[in-house]
Backbone as ProteinMPNN parsed JSONL, in Angstrom:
{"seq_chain_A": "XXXXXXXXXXXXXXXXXXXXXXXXXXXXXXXXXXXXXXXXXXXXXXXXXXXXXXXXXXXXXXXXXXXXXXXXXXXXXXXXXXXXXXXXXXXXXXXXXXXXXXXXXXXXXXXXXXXXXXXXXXXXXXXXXXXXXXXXXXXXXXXXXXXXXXXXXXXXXXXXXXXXXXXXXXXXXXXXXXXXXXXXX", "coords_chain_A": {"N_chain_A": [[133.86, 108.613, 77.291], [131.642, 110.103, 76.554], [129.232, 109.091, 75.454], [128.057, 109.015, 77.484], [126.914, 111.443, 78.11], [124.736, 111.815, 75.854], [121.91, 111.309, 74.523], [119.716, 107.989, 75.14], [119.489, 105.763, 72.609], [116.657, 104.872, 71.021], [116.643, 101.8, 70.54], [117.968, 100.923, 72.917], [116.391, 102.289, 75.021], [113.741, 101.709, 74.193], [113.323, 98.758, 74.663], [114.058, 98.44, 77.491], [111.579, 100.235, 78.46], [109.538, 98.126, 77.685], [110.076, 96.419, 79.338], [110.049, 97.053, 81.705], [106.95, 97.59, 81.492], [106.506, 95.066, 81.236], [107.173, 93.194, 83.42], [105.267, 95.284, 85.261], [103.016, 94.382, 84.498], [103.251, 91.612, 84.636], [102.974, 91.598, 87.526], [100.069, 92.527, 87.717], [99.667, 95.685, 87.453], [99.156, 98.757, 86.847], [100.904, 101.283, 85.172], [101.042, 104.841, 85.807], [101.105, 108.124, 85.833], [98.935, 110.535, 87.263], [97.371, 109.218, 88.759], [98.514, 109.192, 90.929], [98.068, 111.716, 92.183], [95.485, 111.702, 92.794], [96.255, 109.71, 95.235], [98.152, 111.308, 96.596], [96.662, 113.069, 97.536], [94.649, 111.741, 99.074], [96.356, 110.634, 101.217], [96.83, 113.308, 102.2], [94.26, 113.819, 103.578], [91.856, 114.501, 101.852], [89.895, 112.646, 101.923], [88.05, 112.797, 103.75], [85.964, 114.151, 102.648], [85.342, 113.89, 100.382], [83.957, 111.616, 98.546], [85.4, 110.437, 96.588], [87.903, 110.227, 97.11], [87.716, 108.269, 98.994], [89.786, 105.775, 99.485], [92.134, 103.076, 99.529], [94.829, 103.962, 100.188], [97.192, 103.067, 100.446], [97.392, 100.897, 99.112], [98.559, 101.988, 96.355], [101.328, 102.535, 96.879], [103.471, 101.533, 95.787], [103.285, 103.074, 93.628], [103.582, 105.325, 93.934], [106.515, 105.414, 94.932], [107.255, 104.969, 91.958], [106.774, 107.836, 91.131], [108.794, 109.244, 92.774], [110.819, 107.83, 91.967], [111.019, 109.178, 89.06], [111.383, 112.015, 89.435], [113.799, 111.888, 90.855], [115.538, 110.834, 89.013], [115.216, 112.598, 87.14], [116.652, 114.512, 87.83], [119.38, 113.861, 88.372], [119.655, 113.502, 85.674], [119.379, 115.77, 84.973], [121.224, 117.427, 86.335], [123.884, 116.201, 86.082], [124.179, 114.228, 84.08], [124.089, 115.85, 81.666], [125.608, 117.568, 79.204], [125.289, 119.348, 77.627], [122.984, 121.975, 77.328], [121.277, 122.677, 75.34], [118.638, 123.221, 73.014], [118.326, 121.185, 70.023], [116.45, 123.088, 67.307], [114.755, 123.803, 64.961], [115.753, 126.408, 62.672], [114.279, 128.435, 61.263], [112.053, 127.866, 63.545], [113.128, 128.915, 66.078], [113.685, 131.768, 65.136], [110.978, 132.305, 64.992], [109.727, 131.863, 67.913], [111.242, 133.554, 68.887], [110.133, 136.121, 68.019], [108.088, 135.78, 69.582], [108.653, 136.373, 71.667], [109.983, 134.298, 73.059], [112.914, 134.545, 74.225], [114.861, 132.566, 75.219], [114.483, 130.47, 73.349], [115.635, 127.519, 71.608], [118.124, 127.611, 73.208], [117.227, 126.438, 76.081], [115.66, 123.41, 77.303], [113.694, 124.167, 78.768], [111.49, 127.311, 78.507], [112.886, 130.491, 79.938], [110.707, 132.472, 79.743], [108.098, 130.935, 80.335], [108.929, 129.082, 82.597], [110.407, 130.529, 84.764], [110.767, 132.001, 87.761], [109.529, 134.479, 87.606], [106.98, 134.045, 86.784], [105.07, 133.897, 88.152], [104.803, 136.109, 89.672], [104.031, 137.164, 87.178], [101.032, 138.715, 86.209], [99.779, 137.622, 83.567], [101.069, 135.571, 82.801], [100.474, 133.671, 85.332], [97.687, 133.538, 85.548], [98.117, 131.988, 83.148], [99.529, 128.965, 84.15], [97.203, 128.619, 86.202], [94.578, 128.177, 84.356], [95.863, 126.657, 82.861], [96.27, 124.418, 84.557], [94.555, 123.297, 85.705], [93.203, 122.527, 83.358], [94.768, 120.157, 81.766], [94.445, 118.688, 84.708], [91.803, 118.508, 84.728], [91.189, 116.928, 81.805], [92.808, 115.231, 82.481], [91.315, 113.707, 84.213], [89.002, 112.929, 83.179], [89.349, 111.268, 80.527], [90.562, 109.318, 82.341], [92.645, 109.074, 82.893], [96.433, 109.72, 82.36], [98.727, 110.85, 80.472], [101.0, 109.254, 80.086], [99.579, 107.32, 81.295], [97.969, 106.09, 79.112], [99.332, 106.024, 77.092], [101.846, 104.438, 77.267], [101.21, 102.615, 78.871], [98.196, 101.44, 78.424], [98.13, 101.451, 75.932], [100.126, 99.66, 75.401], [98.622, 97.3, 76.491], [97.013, 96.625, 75.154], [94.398, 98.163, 75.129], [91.006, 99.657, 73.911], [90.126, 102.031, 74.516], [92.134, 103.481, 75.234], [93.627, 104.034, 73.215], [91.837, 105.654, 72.092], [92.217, 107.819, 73.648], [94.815, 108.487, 73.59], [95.046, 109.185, 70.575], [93.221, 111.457, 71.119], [95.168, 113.358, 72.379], [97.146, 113.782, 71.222], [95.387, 115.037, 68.966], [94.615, 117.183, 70.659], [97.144, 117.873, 71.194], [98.481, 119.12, 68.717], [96.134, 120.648, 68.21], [97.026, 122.951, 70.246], [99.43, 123.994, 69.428], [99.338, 124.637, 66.623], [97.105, 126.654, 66.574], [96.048, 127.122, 68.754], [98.03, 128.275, 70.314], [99.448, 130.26, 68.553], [97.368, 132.344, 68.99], [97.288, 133.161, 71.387], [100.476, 134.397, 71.853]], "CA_chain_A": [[132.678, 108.683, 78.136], [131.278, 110.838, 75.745], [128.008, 108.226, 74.916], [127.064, 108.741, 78.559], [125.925, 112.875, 77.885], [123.971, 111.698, 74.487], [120.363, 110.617, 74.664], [119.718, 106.585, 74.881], [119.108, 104.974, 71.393], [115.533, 103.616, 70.831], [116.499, 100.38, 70.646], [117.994, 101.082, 74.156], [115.299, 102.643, 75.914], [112.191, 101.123, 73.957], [113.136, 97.434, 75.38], [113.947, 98.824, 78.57], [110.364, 100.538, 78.531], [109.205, 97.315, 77.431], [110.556, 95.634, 80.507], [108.842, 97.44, 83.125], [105.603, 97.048, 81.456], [106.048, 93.608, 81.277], [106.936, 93.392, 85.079], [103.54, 95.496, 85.975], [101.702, 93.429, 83.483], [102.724, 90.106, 85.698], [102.181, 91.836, 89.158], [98.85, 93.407, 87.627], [100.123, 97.274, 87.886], [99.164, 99.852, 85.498], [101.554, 102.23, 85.088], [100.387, 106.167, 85.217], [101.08, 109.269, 86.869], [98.189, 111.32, 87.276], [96.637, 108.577, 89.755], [99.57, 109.669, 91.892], [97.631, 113.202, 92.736], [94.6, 110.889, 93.646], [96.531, 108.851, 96.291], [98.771, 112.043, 97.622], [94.837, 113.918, 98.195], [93.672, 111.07, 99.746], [97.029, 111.016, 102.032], [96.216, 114.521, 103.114], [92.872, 113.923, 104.207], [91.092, 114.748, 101.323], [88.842, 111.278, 101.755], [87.522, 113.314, 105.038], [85.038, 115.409, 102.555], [84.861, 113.345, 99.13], [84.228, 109.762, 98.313], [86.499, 110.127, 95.301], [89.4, 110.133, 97.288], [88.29, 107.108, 99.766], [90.238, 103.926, 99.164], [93.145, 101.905, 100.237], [96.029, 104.567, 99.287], [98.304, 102.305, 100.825], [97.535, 99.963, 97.968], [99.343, 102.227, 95.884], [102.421, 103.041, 97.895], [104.266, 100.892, 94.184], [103.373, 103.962, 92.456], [104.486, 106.851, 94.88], [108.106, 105.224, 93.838], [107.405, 105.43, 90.326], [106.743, 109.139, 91.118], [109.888, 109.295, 93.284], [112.042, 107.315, 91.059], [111.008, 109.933, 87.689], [111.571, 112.969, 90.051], [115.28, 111.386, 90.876], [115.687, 110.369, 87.568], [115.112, 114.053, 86.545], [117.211, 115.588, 88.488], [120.639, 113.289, 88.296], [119.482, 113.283, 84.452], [119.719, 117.73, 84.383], [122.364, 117.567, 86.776], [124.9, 114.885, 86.207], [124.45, 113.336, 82.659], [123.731, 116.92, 80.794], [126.063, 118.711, 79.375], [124.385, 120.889, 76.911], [121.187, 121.898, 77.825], [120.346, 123.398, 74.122], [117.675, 121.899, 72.39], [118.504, 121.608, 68.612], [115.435, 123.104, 67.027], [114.685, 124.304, 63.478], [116.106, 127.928, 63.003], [112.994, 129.287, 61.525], [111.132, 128.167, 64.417], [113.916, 129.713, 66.912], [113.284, 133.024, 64.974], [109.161, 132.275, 65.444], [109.759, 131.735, 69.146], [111.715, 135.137, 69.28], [109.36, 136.731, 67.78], [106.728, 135.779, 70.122], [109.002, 136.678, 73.341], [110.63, 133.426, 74.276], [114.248, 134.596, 73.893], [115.797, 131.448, 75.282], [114.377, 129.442, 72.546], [116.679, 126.801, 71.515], [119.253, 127.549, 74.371], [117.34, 125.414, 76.794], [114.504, 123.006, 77.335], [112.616, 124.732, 79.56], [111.833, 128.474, 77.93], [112.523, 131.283, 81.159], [109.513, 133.013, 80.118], [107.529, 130.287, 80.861], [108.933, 128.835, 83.865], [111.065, 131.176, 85.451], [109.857, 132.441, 89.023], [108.668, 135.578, 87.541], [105.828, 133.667, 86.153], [104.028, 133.574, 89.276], [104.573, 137.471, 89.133], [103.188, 138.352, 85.935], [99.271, 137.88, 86.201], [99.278, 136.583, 82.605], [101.57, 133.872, 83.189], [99.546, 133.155, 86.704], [96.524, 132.85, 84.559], [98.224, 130.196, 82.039], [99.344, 128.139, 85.075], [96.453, 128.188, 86.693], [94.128, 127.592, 83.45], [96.243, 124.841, 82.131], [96.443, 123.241, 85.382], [92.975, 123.05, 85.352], [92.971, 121.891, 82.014], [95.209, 119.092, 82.237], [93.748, 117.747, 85.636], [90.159, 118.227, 84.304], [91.408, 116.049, 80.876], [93.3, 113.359, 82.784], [90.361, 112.931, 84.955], [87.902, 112.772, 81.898], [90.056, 110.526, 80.038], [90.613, 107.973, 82.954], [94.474, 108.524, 83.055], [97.115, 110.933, 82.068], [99.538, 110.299, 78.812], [101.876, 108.056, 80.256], [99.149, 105.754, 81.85], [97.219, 105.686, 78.241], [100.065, 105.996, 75.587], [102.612, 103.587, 77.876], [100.987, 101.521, 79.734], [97.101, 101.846, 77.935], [98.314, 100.715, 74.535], [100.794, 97.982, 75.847], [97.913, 96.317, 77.302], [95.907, 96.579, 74.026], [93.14, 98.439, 75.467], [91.05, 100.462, 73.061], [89.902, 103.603, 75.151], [93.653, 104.121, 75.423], [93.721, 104.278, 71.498], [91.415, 106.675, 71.75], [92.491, 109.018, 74.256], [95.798, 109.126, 72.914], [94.409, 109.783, 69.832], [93.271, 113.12, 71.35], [96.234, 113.584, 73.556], [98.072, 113.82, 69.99], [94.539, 116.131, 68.207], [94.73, 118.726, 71.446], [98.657, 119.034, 71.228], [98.319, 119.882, 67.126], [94.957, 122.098, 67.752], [97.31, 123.788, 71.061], [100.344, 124.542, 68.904], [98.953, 125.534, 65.444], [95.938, 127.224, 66.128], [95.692, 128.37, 70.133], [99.489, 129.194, 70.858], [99.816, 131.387, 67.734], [96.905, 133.439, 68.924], [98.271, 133.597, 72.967], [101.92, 134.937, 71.94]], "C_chain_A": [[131.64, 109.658, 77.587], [129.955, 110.78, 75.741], [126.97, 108.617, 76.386], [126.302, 110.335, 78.906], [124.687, 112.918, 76.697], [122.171, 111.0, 75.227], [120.433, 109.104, 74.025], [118.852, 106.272, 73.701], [117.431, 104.553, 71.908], [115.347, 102.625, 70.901], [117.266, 99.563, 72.143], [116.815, 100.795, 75.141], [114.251, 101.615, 75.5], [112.339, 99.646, 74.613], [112.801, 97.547, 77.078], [112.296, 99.185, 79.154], [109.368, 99.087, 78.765], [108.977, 96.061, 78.519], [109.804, 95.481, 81.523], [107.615, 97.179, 82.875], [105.361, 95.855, 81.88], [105.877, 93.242, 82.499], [105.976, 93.704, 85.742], [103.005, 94.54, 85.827], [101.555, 92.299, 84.812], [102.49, 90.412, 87.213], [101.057, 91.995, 89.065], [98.739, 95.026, 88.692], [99.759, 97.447, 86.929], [100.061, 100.443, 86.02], [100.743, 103.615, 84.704], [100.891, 107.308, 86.053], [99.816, 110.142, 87.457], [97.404, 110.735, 88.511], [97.661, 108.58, 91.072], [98.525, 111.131, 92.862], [96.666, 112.564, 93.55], [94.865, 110.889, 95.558], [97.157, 110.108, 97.182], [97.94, 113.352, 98.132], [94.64, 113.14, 99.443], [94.602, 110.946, 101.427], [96.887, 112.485, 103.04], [95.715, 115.208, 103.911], [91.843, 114.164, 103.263], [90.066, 113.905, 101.416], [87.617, 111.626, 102.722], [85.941, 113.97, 104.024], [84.66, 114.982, 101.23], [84.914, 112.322, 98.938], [85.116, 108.968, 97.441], [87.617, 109.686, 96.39], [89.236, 109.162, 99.079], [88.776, 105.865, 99.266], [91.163, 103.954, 99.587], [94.466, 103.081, 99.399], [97.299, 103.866, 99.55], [99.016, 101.17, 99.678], [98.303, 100.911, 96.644], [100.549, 103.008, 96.12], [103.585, 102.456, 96.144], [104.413, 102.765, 93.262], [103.925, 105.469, 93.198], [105.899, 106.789, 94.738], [108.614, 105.696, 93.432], [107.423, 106.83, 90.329], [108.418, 109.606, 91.487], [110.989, 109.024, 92.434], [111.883, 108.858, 89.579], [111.558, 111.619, 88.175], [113.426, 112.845, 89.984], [116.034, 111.092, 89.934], [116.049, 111.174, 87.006], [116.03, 114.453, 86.686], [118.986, 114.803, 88.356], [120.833, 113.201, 86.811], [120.449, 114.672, 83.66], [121.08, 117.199, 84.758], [124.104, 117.162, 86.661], [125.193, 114.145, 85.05], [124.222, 114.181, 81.395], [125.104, 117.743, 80.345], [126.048, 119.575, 78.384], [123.26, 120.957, 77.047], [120.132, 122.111, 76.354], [119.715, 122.579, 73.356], [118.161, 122.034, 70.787], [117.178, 121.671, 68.055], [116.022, 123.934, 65.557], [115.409, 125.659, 63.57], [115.245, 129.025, 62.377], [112.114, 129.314, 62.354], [112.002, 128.945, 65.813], [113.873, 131.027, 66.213], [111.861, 133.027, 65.109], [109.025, 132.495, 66.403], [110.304, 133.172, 69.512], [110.668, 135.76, 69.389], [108.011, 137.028, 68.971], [106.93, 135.896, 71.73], [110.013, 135.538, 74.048], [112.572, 133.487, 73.898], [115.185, 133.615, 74.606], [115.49, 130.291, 74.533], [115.581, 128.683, 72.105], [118.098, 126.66, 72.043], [118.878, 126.473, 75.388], [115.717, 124.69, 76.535], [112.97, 123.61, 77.946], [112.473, 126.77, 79.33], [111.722, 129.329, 79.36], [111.293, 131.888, 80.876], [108.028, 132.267, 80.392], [107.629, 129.658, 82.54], [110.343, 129.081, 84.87], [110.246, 131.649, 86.844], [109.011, 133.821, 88.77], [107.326, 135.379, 87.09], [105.012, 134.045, 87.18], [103.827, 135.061, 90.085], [103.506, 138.549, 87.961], [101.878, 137.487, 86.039], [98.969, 137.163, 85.169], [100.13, 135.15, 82.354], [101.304, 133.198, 84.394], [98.554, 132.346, 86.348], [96.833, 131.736, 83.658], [98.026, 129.395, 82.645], [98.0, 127.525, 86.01], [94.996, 127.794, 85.741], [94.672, 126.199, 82.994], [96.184, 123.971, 83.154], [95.215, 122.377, 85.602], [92.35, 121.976, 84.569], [93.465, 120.256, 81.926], [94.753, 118.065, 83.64], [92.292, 117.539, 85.056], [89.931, 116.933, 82.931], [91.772, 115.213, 81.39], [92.334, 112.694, 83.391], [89.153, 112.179, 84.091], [88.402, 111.298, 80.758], [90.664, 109.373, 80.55], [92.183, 107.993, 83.18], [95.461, 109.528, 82.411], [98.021, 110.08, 80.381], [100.419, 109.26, 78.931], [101.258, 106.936, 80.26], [98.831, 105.199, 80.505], [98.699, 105.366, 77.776], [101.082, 104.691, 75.889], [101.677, 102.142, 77.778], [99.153, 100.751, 78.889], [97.316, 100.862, 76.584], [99.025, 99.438, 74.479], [99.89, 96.661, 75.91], [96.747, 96.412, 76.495], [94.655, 97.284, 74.699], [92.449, 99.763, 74.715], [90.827, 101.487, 73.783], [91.277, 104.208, 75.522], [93.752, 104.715, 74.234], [93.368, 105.506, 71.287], [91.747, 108.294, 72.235], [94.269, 109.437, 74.112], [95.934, 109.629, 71.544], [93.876, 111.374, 70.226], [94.034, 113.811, 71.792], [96.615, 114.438, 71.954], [96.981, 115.64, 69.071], [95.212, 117.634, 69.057], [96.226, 119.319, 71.402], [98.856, 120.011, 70.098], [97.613, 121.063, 67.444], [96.351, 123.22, 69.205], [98.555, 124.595, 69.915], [100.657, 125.333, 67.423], [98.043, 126.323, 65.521], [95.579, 128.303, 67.597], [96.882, 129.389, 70.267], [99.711, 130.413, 69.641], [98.438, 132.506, 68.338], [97.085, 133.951, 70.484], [99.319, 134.645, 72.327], [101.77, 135.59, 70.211]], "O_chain_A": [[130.733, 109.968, 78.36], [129.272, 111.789, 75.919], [125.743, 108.575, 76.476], [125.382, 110.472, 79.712], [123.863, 113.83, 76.621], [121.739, 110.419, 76.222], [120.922, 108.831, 72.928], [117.638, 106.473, 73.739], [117.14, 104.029, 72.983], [114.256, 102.153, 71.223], [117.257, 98.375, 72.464], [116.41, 99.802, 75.744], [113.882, 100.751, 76.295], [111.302, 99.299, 75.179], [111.876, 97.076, 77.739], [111.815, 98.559, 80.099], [108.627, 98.934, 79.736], [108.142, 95.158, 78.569], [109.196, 94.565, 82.077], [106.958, 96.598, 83.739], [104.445, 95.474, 82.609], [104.755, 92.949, 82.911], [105.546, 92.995, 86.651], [102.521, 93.812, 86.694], [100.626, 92.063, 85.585], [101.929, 89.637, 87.988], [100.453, 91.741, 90.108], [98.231, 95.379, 89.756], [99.841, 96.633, 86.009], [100.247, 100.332, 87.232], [100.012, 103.712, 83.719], [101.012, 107.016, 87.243], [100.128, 110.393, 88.621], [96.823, 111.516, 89.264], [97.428, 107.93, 92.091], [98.477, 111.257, 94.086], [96.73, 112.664, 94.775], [94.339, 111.431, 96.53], [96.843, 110.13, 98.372], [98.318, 114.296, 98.826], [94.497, 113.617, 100.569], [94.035, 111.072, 102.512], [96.859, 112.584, 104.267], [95.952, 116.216, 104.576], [90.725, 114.058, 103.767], [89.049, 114.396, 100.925], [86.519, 111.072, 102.673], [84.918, 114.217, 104.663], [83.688, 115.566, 100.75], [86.011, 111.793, 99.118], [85.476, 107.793, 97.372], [88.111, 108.567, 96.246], [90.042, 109.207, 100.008], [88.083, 105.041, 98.67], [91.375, 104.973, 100.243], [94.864, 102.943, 98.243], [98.331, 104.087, 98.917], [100.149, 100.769, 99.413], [98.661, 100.113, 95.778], [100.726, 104.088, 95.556], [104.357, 103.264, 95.629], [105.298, 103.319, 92.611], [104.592, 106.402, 92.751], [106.557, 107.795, 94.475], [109.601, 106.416, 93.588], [108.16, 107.271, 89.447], [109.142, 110.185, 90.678], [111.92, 109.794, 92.2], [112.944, 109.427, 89.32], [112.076, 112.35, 87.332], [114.158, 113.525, 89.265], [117.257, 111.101, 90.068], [117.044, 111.044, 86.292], [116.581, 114.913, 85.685], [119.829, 115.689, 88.22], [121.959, 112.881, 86.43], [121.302, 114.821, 82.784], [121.898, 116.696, 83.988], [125.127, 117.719, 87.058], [126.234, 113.501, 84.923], [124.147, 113.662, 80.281], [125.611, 118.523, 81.151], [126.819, 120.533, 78.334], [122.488, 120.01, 76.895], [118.931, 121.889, 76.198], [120.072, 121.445, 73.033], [118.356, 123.188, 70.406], [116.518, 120.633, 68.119], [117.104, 124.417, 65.222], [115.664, 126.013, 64.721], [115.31, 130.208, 62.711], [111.316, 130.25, 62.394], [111.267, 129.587, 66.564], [114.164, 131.795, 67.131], [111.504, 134.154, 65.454], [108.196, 133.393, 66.55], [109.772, 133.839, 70.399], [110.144, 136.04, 70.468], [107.29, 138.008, 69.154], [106.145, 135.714, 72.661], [110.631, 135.66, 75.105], [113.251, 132.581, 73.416], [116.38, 133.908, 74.558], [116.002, 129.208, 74.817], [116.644, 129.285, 72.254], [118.992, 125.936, 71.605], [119.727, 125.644, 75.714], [114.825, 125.181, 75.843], [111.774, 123.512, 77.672], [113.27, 127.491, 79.93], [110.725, 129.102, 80.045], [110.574, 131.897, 81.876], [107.001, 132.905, 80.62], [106.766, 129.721, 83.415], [111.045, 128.267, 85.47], [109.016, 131.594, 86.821], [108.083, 134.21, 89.48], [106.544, 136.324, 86.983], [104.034, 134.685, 86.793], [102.948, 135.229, 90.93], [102.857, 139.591, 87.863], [101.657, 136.277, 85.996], [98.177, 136.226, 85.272], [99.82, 134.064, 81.864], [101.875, 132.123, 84.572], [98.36, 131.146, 86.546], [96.097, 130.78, 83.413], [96.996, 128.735, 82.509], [97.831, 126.368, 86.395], [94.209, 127.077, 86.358], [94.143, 125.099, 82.832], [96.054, 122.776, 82.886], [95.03, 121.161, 85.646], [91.539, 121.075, 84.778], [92.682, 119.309, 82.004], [94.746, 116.838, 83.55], [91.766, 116.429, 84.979], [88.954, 116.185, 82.888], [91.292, 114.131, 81.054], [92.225, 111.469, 83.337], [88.579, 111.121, 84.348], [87.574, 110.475, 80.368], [91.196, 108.52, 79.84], [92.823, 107.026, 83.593], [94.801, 110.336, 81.759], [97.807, 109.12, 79.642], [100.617, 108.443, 78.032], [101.626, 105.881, 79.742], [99.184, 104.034, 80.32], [99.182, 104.316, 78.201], [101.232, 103.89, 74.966], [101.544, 101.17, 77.035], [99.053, 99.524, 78.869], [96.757, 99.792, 76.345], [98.744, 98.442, 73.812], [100.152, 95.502, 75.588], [95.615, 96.31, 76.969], [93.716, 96.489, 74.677], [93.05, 100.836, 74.776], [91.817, 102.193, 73.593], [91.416, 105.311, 76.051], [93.966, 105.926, 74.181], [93.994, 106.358, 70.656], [91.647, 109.384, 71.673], [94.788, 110.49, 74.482], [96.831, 110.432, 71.283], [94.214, 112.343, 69.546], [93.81, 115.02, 71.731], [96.305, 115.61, 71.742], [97.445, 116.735, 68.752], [95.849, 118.599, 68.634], [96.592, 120.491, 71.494], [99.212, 121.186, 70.188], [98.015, 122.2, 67.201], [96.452, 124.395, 68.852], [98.424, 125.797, 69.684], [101.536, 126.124, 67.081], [97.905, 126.963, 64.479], [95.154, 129.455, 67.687], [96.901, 130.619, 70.316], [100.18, 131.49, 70.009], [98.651, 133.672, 68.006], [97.01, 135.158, 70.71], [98.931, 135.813, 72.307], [102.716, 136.182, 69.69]]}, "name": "protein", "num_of_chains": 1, "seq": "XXXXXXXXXXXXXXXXXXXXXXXXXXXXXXXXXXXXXXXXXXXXXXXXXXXXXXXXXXXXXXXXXXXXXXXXXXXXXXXXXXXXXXXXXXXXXXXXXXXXXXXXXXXXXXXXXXXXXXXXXXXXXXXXXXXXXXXXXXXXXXXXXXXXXXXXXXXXXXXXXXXXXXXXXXXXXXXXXXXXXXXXX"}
């Protein structure tokens, strides 16, 4: 039972992937997350005070699911089908990562000095969170869709402004990890 702690083959998953698209495709669904925040504003009340967030949120009740299902997914994924958490990473970049503070580099996926509860303690990890969050909602909105909707669902469905904005998805991760994060940490 060994196969069932390992990560699913490519030629696994990618059909699988393949599947669901196809399924949207013939209901006429996009697939995305980010249009999730939309619909659970507009649930709120947010529609009370902006026009962005009037429409039919009911009409995407399909995708509150998809949210649900990736959440559930997550969590029976950590919990239940994990049993090493350590990421195998290079071992000069696990001495880089030291260096720069994150001493659980290559122990787990998620580094504690990022998202441990003390984050929301230390003012300069307050400030990341609340910059990047920024950042990331202000890009998915600009960009029409978050990485899943483009890179998934976006490119499936041949559409070029997907091309493109995963095309930057890909520039901003390079320019974040060679050029910003070395001068953060």
């Amino acid at each position: 039972m060994n196969w069932i702690y390992e990560p699913w083959p490519w030629y696994v998953s990618g059909p699988l992937i393949t599947l669901v698209m196809f399924m949207l495709l013939m209901i006429g669904k996009k697939l995305g997350m980010s249009s999730n925040l939309r619909t659970m504003c507009t649930i709120c009340g947010a529609g009370k005070t902006t026009d962005f967030f009037r429409f039919d949120w009911k009409s995407q009740r399909w995708n509150l699911v998809v949210v649900l299902g990736v959440v559930l997914g997550g969590f029976i994924a950590e919990n239940y089908l994990s049993k090493d958490i350590a990421v195998n990473l290079n071992p000069e970049t696990v001495n880089d990562l030291h260096t720069k503070g994150f001493t659980s580099a290559g122990d787990a996926y998620m580094p504690e000095m990022l998202f441990s509860e003390d984050v929301f303690t230390n003012p300069k990890g307050l400030i990341f969170l609340i910059v990047g969050g920024l950042l990331v909602g202000f890009g998915a909105r600009y960009a029409g869709g978050c990485t899943s909707g483009h890179a998934i669902s976006g490119l499936s469905n041949l559409q070029l402004p997907s091309l493109f904005a995963v095309v930057g998805f890909f520039i901003g991760g390079l320019a974040m990890v060679h050029l910003i994060f070395p001068l953060i940490f």
